[in-house]
N, C-alpha and C positions, 0 to 999 in steps of 0.2 A: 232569294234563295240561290239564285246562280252566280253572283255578286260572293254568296259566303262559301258557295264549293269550290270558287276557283281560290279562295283564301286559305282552304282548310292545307292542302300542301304546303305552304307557306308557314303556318304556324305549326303544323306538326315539325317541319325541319329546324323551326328556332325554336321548337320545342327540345327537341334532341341535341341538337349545336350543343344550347346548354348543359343537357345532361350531361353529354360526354365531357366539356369545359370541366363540370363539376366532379366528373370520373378523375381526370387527370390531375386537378388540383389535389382533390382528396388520396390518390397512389403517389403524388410528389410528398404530400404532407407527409407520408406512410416513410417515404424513403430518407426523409430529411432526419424523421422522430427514431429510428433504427438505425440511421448513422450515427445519431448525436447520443445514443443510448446505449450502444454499443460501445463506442469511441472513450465515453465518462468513465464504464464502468473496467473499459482496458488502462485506462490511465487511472485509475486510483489502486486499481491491484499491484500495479507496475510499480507506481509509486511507493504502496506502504510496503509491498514483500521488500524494496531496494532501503527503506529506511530500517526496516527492523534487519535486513543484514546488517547495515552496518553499526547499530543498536549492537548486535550480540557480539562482530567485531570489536566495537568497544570494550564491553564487558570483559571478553576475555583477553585484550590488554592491558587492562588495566588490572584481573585477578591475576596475571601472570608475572606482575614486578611487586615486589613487596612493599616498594615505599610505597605507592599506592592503592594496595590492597591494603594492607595491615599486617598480611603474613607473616610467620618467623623466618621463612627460606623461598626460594624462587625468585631473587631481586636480578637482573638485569637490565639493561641500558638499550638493546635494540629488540623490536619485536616483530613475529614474523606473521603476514596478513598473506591471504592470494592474491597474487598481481599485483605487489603493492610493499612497498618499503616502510616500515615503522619505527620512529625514533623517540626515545625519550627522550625528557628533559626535567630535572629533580632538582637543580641548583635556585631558581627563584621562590619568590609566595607564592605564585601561580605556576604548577605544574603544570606539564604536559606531556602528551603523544603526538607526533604530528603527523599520519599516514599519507603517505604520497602515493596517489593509484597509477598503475598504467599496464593495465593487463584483466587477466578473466577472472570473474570470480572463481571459486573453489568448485561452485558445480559446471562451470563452463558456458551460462548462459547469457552472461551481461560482460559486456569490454567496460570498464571503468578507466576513468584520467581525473586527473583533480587531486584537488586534499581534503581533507578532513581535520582538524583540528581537536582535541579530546583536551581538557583542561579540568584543574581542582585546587582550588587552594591547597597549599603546605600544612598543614594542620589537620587535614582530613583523612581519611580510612574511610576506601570505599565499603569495606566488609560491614562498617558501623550502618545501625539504621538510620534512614535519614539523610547520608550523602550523597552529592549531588554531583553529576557530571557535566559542563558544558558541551556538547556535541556543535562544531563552528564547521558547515559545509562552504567548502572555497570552490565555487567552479564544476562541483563534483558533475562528472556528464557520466549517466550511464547509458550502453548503446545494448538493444536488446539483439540476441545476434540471429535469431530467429526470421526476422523483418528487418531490422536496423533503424528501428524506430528510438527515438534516443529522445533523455529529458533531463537538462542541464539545472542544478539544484543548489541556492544558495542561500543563506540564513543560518539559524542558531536554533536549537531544542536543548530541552532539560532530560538526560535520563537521570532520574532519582532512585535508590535501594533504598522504598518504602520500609518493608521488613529486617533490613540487615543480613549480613550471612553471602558466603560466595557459594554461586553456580558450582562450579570446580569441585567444591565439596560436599555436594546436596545428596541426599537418602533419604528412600522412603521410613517415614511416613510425616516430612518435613515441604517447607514449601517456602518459594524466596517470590517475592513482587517487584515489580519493577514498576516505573511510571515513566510515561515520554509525552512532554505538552511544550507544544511551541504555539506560537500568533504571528511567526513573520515567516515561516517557511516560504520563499519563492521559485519555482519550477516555470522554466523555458522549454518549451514543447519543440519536434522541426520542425513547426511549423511557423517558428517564431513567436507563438501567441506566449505572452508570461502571465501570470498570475499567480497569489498568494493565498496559501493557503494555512487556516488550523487545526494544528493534530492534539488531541486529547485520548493515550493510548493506554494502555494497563498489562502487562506482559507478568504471569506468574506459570512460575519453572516447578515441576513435582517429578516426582522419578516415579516409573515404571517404564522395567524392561529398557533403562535409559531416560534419558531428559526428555520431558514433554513438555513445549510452549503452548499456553493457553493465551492469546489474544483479546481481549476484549475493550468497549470505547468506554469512558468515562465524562464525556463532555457532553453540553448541551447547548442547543442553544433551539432560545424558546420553547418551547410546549415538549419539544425530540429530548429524551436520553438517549445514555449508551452509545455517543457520538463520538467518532473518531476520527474524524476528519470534516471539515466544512471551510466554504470558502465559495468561489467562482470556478466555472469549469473552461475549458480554453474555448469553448464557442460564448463565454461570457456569461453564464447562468448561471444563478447562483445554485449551490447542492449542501446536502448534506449524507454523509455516508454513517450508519449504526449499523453497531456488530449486533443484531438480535440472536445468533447462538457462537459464541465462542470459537475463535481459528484458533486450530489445532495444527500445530508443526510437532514431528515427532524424531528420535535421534534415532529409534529403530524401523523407522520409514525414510533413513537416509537424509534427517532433516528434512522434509516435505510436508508443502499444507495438506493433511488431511483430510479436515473436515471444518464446518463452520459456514455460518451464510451471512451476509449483509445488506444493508438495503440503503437504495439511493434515493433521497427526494428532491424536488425544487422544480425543473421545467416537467417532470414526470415523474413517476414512482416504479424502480425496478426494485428487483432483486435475484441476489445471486449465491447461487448453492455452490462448496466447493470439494473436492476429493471424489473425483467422480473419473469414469471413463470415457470413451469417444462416445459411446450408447447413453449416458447419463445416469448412466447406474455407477454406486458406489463401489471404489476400488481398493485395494488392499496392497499391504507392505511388497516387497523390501521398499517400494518406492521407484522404481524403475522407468523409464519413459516417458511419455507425456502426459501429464494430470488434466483435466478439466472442471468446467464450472459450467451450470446454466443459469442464465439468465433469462426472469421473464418479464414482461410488461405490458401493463394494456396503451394500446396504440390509440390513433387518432377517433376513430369510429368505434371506439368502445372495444373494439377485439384484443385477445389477448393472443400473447405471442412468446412463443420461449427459443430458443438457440440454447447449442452446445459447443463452449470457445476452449481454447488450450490455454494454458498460462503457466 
């Protein structure tokens, strides 16, 4: 007996060692799974709001020269982008736009450099249903100026005018579709990590009170619809991102995502609500300041955990 009382201190202390071992493994675990969750879900936002600008860039280059809209009037030779030089080109088979960035976007929040490359065969009318644009990203870096976190982007996507008909000219009670699917999109993070990504996107335009973009994913892969993106994330994990209710950008909200939420899966399953305030409550036009999203997830130990980020 006195042999096991002088022991009992001894095993209560590598009793405890342990626990707390096991305390700090599990708040390391905690803090790795909210970096990497956080981190994902800033860079896919960053990412698709920067593709679908310059999606809609495109568009309205391409309806605002007649050889390649289809138009009877509005033909021109140079076109005018924010921060950013536009030229045509209409003399081969293979048409083009070439935009050369180097400056802010139009709402002032991203420095872009790089080109962009817009192409269509000589026989086509974008206004037709069915035509296709090549979108060829050269180098494109966008720097967000907020932080200065920058994601340098290069590869090839398809936008297609599913339904036919220009933007430019839409009325209610009509509606134009749009689709954007690439498989080699590649994004270079600062942090040098690259990876490649696929987007499978569905963009349809209806007027009220103005142009209202409706967002939604179209791709799948395995068992997931409604997928809009999937690939590897830059800590190397594979994800997938699906719109489960529809982003909303509105032209009397200033162009701004509204509303709409998405969900990420693969090392973990988040999700993220958008058109919200600093509080997380849903916010309202003209569109002014800063938006946010929350995002929630359950963490290592089963807890669930939500934040509220800007974007």
């Amino acid at each position: 007996m006195r042999l096991t009382f002088r022991l009992l201190p001894v095993v209560t202390l590598a009793v405890f060692t342990t626990f707390t071992a096991c305390q700090k493994e599990s708040a390391s675990l905690e803090m790795d799974n909210t970096a990497e969750v956080q981190t994902q879900a800033d860079d896919q936002n960053n990412i698709s709001a920067q593709l679908d600008e310059v999606a809609t860039e495109a568009n309205v280059a391409f309806e605002a020269n007649a050889s390649f809209s289809g138009r009877f009037s509005g033909s021109q030779n140079t076109l005018s982008v924010c921060g950013a030089t536009a030229v045509a080109d209409t003399t081969g088979n293979l048409r083009t736009i070439t935009i050369t960035y180097d400056g802010n976007n139009c709402a002032g929040t991203h420095l872009r450099t790089g080109s962009v490359v817009l192409s269509m065969p000589s026989g086509m009318r974008w206004k037709n249903a069915g035509a296709a644009i090549t979108i060829s990203f050269q180098n494109f870096k966008i720097k967000r100026l907020r932080d200065n976190k920058s994601i340098t982007i290069n590869g090839a996507q398809a936008l297609t005018n599913v339904s036919g008909g220009l933007v430019s000219q839409l009325s209610a009670p009509t509606n134009i579709t749009h689709t954007i699917t690439s498989n080699n999109m590649s994004f270079t993070f600062e942090d040098n990590t690259q990876r490649t990504w696929h987007v499978a996107r569905q963009r349809t335009f209806t007027y009220s009170n103005g142009v209202v973009l409706s967002i939604s994913g179209i791709g799948a892969a395995g068992s997931l619809t409604n997928v809009a993106e999937w690939g590897s994330n830059r800590f190397g994990h594979a994800f997938t991102t699906s719109i489960t209710e529809p982003l909303v950008v509105r032209q009397d909200c200033n162009f701004r995502l509204t509303a709409g939420k998405v969900k990420h899966e693969g090392f973990t399953t988040s999700t993220a609500s958008f058109g919200l305030n600093a509080t997380g409550a849903a916010t309202a036009c003209p569109g002014t300041g800063t938006y946010y999203y929350t995002l929630t997830w359950t963490g290592q130990g089963g807890y669930t955990r939500t934040v509220t980020l800007p974007y």
